[in-house]
Z-matrix of the N, CA and C atoms (Angstrom, degrees):
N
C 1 1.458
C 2 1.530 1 110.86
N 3 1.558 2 115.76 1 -36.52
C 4 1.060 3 107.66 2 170.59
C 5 1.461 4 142.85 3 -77.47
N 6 1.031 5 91.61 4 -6.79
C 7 1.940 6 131.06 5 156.95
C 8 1.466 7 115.04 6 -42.30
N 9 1.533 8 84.60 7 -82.86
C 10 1.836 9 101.79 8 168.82
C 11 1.794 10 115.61 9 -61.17
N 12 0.869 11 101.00 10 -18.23
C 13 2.082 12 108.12 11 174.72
C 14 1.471 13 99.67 12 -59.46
N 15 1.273 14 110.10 13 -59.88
C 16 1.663 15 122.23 14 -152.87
C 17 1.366 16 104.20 15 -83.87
N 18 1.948 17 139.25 16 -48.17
C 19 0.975 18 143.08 17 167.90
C 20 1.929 19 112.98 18 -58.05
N 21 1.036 20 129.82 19 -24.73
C 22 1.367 21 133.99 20 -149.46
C 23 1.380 22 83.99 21 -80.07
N 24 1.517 23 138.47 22 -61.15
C 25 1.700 24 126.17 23 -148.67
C 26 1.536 25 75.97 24 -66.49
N 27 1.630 26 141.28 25 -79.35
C 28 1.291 27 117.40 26 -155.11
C 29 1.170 28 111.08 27 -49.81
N 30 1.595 29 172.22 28 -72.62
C 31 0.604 30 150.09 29 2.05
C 32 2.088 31 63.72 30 157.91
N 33 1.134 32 116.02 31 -99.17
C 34 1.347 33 115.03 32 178.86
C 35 1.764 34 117.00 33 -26.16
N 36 1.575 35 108.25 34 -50.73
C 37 1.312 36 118.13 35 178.44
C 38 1.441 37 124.19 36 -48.35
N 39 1.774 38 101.93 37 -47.63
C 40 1.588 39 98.35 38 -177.07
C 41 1.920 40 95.71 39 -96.10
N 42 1.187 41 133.65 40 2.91
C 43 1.213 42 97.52 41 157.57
C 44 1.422 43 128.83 42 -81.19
N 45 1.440 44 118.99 43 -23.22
C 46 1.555 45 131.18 44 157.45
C 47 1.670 46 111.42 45 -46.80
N 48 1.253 47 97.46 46 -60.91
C 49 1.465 48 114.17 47 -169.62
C 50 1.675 49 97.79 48 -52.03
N 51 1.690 50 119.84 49 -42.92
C 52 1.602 51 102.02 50 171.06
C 53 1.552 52 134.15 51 -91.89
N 54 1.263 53 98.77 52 6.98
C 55 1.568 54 105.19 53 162.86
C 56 1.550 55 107.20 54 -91.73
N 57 1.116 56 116.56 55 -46.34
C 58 1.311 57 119.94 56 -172.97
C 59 1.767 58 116.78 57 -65.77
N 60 1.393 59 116.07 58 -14.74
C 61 1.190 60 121.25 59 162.73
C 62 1.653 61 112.90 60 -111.48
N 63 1.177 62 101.75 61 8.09
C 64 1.966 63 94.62 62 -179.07
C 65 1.651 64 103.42 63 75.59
N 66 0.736 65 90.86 64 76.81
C 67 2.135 66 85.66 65 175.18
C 68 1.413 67 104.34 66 -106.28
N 69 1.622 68 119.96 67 -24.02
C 70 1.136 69 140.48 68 -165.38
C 71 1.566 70 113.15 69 -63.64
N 72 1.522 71 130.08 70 112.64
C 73 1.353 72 135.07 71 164.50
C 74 1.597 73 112.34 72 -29.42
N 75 0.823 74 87.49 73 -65.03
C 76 1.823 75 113.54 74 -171.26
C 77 1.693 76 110.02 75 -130.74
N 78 1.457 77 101.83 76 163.10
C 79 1.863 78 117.51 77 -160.76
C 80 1.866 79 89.32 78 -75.76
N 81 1.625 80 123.17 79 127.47
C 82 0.920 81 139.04 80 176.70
C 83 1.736 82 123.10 81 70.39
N 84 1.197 83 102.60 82 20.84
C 85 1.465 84 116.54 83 170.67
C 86 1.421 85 104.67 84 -27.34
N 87 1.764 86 113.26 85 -82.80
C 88 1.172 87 138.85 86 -162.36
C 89 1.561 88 94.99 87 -54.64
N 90 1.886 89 135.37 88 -58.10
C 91 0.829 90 90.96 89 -177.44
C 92 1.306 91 172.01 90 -99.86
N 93 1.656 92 80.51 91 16.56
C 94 1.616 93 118.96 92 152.18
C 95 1.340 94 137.41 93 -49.62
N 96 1.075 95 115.97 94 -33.26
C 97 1.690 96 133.10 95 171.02
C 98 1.645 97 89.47 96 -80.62
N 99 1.163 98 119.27 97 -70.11
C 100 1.758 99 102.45 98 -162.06
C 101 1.604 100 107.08 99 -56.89
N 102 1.693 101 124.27 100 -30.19
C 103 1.503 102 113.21 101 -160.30
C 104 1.728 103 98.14 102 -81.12
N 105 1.610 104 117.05 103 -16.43
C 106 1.356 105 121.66 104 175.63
C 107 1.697 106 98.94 105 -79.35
N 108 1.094 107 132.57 106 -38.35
C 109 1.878 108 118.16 107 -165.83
C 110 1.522 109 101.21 108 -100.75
N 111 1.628 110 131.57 109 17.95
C 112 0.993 111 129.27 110 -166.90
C 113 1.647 112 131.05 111 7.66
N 114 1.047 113 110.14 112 -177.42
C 115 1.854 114 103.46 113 -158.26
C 116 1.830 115 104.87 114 -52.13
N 117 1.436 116 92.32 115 153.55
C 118 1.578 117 131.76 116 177.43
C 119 1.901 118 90.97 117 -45.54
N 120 1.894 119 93.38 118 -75.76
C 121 0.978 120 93.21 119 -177.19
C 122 1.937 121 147.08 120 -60.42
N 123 0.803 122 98.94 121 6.75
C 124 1.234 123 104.46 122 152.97
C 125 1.700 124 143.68 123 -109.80
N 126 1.571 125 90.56 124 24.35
C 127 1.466 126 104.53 125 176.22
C 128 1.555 127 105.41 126 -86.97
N 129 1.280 128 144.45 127 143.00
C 130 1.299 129 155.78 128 -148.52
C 131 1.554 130 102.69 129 -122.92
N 132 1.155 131 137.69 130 -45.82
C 133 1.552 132 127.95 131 -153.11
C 134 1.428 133 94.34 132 -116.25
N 135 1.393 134 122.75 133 170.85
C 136 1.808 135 125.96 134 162.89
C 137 1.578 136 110.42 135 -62.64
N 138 1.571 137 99.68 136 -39.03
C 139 1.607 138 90.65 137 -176.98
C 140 1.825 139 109.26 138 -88.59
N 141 1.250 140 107.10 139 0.77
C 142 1.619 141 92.29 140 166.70
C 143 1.913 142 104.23 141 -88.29
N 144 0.963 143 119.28 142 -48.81
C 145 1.480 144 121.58 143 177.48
C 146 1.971 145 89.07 144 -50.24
N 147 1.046 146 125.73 145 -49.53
C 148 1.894 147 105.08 146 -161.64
C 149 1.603 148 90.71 147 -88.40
N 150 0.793 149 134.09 148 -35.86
C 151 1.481 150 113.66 149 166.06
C 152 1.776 151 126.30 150 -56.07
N 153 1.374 152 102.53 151 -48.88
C 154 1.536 153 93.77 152 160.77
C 155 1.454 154 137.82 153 -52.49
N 156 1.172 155 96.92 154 -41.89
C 157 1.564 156 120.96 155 179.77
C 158 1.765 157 97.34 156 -67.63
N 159 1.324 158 113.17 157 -47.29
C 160 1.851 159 103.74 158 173.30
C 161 1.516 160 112.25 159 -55.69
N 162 1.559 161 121.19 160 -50.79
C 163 1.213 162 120.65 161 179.81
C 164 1.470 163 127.06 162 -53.99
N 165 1.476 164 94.02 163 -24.94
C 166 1.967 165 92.99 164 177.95
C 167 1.618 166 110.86 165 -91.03
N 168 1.758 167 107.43 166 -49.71
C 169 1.671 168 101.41 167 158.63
C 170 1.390 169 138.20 168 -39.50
N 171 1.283 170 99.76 169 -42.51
C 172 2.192 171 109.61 170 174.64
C 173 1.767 172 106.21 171 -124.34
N 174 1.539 173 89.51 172 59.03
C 175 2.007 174 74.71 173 166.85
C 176 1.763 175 119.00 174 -58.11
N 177 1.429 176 93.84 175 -154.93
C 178 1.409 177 108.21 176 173.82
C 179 1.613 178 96.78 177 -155.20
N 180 1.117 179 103.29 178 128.11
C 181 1.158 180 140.30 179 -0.50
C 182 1.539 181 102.70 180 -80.93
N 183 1.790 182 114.60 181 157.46
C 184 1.275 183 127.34 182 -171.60
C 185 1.017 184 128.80 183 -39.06
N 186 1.428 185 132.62 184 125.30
C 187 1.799 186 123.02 185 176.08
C 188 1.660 187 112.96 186 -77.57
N 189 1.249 188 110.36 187 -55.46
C 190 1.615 189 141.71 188 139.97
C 191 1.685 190 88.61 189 104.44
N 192 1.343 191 99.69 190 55.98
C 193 2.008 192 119.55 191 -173.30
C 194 1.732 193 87.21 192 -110.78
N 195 1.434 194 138.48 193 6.78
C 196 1.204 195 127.12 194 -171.45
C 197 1.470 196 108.02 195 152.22
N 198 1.532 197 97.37 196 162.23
C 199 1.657 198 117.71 197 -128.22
C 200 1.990 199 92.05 198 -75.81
N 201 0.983 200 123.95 199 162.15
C 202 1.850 201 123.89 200 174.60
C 203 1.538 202 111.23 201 -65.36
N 204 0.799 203 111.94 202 104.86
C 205 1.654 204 103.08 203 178.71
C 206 1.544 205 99.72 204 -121.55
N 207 0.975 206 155.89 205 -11.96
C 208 1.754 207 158.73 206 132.97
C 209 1.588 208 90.95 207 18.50
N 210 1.666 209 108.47 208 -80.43
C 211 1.417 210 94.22 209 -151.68
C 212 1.540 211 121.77 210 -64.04
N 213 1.351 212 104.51 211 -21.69
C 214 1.924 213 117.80 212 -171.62
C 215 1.181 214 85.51 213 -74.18
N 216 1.299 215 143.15 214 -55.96
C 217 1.345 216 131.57 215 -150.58
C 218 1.931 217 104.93 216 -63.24
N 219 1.204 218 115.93 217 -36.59
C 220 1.265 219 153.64 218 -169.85
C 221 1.737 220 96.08 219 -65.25
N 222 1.204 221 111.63 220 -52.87
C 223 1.881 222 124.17 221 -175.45
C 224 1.848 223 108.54 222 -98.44
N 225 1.663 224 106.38 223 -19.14
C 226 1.593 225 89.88 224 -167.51
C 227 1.834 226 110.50 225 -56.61
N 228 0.933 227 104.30 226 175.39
C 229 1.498 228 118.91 227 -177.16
C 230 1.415 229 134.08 228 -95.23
N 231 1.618 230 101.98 229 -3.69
C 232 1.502 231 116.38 230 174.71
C 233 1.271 232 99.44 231 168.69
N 234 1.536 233 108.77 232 161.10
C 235 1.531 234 128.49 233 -163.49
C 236 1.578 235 114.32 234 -51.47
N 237 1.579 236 93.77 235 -40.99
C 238 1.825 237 92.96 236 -172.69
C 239 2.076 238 110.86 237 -69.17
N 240 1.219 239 100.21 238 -31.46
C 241 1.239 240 100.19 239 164.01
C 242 1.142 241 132.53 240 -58.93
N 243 1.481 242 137.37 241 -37.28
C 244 1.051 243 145.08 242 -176.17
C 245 1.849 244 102.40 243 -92.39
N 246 1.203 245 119.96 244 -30.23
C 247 1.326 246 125.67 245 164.91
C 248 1.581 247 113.27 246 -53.09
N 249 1.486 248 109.60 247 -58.38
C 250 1.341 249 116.42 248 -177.50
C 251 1.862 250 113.10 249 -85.37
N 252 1.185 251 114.07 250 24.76
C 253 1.645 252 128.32 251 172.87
C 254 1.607 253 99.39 252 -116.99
N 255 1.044 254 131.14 253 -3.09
C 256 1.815 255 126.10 254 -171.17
C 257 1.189 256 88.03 255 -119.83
N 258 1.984 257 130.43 256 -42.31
C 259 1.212 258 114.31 257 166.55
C 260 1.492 259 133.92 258 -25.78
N 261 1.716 260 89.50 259 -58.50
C 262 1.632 261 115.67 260 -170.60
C 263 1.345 262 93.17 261 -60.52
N 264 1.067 263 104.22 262 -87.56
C 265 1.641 264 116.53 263 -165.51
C 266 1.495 265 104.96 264 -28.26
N 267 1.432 266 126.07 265 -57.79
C 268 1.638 267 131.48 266 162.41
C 269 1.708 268 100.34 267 -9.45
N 270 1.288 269 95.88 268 -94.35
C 271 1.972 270 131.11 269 171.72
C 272 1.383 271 111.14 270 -4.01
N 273 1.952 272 99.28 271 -61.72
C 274 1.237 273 101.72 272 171.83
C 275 1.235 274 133.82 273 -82.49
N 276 1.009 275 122.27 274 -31.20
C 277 1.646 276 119.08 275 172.01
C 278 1.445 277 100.10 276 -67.03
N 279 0.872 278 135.81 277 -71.94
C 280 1.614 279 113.28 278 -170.77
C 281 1.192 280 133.80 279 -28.79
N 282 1.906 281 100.48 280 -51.44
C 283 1.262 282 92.92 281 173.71
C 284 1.410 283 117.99 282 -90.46
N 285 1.380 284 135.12 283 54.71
C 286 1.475 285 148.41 284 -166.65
C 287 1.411 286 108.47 285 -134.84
N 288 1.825 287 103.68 286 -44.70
C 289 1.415 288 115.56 287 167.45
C 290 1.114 289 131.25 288 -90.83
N 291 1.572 290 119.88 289 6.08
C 292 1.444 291 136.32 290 139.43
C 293 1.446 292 134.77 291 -49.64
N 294 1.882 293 88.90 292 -51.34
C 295 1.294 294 109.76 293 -177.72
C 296 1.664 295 127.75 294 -75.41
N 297 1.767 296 96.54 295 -25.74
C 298 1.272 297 104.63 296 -176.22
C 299 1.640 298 131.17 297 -108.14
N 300 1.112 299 129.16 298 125.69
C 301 1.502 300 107.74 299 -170.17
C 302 1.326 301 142.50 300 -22.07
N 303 1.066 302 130.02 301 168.43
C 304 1.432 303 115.69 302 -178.22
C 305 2.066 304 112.73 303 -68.29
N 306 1.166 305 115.66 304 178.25
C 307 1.396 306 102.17 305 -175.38
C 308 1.692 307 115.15 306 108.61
N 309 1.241 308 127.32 307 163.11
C 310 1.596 309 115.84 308 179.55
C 311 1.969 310 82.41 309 -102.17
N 312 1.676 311 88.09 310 152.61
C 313 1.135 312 125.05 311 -153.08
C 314 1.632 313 97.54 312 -121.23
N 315 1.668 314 114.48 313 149.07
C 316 1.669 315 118.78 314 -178.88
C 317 1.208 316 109.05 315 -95.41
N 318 1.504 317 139.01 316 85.48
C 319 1.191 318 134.78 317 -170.00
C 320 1.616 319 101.41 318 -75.45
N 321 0.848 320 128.09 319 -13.31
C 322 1.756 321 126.16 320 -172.22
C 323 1.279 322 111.94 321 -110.93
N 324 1.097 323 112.21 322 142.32
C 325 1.640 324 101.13 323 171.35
C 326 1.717 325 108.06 324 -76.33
N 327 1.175 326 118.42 325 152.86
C 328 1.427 327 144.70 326 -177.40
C 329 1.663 328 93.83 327 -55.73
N 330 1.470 329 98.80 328 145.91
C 331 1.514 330 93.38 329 165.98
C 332 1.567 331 105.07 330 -150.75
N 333 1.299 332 103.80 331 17.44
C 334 1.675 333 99.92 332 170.09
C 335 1.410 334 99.80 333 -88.35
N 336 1.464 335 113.00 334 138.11
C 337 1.690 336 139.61 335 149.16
C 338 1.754 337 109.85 336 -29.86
N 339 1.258 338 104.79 337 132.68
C 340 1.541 339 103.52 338 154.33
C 341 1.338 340 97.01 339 -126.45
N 342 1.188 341 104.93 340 134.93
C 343 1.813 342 122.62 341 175.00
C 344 1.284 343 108.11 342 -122.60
């Protein structure tokens, strides 16, 4: 619980922070992803809070409000790791979608070929 205490204001911040700048693919993205992973607070373990928190940062289809972290979360090596990777990622998208106009944003670099 005290997990979810400390992650929740970020966690509140950048979902404001991506409506309030348009991060959204399409009209009600966000609140489709949250009414599908239902509340924060009732996640129980560190890795259920950083797994939730991955699912709303990198849905599917893409929000592209922040960087891919799916697969690390997927390979980290224990809870505090994957806890302190949704932090980051949190940290950074906010302050990315501060920085950058309104609109969804390319957090990744490109990796398709032009020939």
């Amino acid at each position: 619980e005290a997990l979810t205490d400390s992650l929740a204001p970020l966690v509140g911040e950048w979902v404001a922070l991506a409506k309030e700048t348009q991060r959204e693919r399409s009209p009600g993205q966000l609140d489709a992803v949250l009414s599908d992973l239902g509340p924060l607070c009732e996640m129980q373990t560190a890795d259920d809070v950083a797994f939730w928190i991955g699912a709303l940062i990198n849905p599917l289809p893409a929000l592209g409000a922040a960087r891919e972290i799916r697969a690390f979360l997927l390979e980290a090596s224990s809870p505090a790791l994957r806890v302190e990777c949704v932090r980051r990622a949190l940290e950074e998208s906010i302050g990315r979608m501060r920085e950058q106009p309104p609109g969804p944003i390319e957090v990744e670099p490109s990796t398709r070929r032009t020939f």
